[in-house]
N, CA and C of each residue as an Amber inpcrd file, in Angstrom:
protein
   162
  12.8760000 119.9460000  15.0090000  13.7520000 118.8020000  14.8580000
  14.5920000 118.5840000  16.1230000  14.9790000 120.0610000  16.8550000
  15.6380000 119.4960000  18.1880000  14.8060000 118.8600000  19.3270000
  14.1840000 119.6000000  19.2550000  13.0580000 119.2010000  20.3010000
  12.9720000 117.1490000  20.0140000  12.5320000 116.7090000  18.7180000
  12.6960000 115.4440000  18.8610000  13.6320000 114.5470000  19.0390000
  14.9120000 115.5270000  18.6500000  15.9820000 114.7290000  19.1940000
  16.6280000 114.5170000  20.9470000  16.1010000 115.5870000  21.5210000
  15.8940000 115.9340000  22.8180000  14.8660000 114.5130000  23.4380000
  13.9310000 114.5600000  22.8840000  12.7140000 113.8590000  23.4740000
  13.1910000 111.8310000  22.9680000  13.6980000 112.2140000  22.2000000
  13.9390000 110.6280000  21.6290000  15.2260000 110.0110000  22.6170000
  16.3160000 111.0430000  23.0470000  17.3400000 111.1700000  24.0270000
  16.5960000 110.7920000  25.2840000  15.5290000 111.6260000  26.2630000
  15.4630000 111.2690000  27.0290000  14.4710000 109.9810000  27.0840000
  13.6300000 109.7010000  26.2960000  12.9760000 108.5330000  26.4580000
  14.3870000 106.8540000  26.4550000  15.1650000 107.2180000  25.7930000
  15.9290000 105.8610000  25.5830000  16.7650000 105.7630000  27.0180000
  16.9190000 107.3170000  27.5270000  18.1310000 107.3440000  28.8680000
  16.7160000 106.2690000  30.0170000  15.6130000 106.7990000  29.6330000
  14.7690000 106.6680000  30.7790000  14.8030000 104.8350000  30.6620000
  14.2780000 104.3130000  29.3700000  14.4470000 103.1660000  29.2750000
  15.4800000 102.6250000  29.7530000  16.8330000 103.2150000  29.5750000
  17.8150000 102.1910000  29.8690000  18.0280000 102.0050000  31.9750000
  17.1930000 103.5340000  32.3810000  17.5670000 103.2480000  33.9170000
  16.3150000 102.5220000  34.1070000  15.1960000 102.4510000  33.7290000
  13.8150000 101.5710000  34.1860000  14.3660000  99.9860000  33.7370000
  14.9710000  99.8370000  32.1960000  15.5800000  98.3490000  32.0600000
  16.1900000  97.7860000  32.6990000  16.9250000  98.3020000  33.6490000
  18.3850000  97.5960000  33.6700000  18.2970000  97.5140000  35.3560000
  17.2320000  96.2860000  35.7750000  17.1710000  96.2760000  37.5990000
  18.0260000  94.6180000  37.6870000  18.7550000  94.5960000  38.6200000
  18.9510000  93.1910000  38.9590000  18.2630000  93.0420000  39.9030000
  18.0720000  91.5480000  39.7650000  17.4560000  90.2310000  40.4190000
  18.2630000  90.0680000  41.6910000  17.4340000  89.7040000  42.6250000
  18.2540000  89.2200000  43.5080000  18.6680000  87.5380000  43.3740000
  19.5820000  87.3530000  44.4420000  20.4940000  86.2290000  43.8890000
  20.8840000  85.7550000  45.3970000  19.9140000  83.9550000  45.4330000
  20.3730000  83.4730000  46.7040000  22.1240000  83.4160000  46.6590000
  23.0120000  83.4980000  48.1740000  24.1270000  82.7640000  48.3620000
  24.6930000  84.0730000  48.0140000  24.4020000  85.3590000  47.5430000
  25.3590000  86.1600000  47.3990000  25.9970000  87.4840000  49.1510000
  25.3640000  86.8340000  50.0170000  25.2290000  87.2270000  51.6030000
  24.4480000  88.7480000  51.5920000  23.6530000  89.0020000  50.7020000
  22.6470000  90.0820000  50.6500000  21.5080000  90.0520000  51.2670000
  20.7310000  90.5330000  52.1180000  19.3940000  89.4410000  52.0940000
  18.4440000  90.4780000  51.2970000  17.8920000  90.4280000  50.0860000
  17.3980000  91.4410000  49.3140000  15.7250000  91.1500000  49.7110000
  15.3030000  92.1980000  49.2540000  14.1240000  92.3540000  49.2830000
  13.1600000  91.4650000  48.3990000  12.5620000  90.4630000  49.6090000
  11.8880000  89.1300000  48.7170000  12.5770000  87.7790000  49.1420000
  13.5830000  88.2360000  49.7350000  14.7030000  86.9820000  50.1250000
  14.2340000  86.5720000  51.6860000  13.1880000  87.1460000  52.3480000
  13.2060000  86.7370000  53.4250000  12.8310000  85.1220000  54.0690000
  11.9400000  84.8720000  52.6050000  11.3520000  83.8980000  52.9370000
  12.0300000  82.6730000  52.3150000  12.6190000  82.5760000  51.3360000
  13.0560000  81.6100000  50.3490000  14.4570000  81.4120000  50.1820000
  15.4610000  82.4840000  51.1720000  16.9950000  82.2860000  51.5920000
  17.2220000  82.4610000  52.6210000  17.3330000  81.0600000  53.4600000
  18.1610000  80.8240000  54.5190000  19.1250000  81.4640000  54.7000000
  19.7580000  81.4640000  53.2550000  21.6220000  81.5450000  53.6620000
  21.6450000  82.9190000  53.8100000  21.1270000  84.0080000  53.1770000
  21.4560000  85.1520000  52.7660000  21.0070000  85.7320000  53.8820000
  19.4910000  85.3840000  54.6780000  18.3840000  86.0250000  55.5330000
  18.6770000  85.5520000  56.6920000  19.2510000  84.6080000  57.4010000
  19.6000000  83.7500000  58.3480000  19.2140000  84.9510000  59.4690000
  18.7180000  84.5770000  60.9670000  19.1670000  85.9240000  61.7250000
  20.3800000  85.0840000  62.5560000  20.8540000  85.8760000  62.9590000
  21.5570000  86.2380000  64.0560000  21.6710000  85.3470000  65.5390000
  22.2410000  84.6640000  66.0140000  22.0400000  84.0620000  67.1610000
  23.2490000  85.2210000  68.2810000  22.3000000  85.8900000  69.3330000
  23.1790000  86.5300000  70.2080000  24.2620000  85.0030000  71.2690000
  25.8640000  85.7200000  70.7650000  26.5370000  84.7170000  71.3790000
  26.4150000  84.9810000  73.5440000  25.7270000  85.6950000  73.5060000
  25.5450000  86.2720000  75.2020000  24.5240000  85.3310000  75.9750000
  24.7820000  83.7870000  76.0550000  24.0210000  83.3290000  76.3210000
  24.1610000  82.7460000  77.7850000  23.9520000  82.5060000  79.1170000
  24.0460000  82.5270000  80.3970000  23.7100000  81.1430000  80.5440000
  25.0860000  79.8710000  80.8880000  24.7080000  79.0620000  81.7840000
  24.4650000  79.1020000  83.5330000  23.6210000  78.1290000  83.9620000
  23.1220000  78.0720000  85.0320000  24.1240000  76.6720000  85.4150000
């Protein structure tokens, strides 16, 4: 009987860390994985301000 209460414990802990992923989310200044292509805002690069007039 412990043993299943043991085993019924870790299957629900396991569920709840495999359930529980967030989404990424344009506009939140993350650039998440998947965001490279479809958020500007988040993925933007970088413009170096070191730029040399002639």
């Amino acid at each position: 009987m412990k043993k299943a209460v043991v085993l019924i414990g870790l299957l629900l802990t396991l569920f709840l860390f495999l359930g529980c992923t967030q989404s990424s989310i344009c506009g939140d200044s993350i650039c998440s994985l998947g965001e490279e292509n479809t958020c500007p805002t988040d993925c933007a690069t970088s413009i170096n301000g070191d730029i040399k007039r002639y």
